[in-house]
N, C-alpha and C positions, 0 to 999 in steps of 0.2 A: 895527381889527385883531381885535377880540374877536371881534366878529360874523363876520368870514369866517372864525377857525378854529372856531366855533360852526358856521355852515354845511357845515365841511368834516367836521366827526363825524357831523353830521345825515346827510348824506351818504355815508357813511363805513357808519354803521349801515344804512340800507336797499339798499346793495350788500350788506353784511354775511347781511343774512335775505333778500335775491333769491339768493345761491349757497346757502343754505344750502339755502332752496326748491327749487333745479332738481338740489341733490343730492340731495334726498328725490326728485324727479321721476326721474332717471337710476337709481337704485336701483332704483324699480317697473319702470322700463322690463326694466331689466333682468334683471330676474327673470321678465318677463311673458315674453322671450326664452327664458328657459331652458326655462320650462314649453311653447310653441311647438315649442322643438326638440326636446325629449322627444315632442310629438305627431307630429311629423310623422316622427321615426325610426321612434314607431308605428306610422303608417300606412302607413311605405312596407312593413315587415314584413309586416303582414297582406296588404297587396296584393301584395308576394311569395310569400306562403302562398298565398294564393288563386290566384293563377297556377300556379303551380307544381303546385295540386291539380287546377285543370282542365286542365292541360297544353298544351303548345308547339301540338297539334294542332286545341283546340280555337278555338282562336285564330284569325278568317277572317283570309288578309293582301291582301284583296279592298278596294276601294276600293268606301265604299259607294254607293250607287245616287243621292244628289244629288249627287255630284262630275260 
């Protein structure tokens, strides 16, 4: 009896530091997200900008020549 509830702490503990681990992992993750979506809000801006600076016109709406 000793030994199985000896096994079940053992046990017990390295579940204990595997969630502890994937919650460090899910943190990074999700920050590495935030910084991602701040870039990409940037970039769509600029290529907003940027369109917007060359205008609707300069835009061909031609299909290009290997279609």
């Amino acid at each position: 009896m000793e030994e199985r509830l000896q096994n079940l702490e053992i046990s017990f503990a390295y579940q204990e530091d595997t969630v502890k681990s994937l919650n460090g992992v899910i943190i990074d993750q999700g920050k590495k997200i935030e910084e991602l979506e701040k870039l990409i809000k940037k970039l769509t801006r600029k290529i907003e900008d940027l369109i917007e600076i060359a205008g609707e016109d300069s835009m061909p709406h031609e299909r290009p020549p290997h279609y």
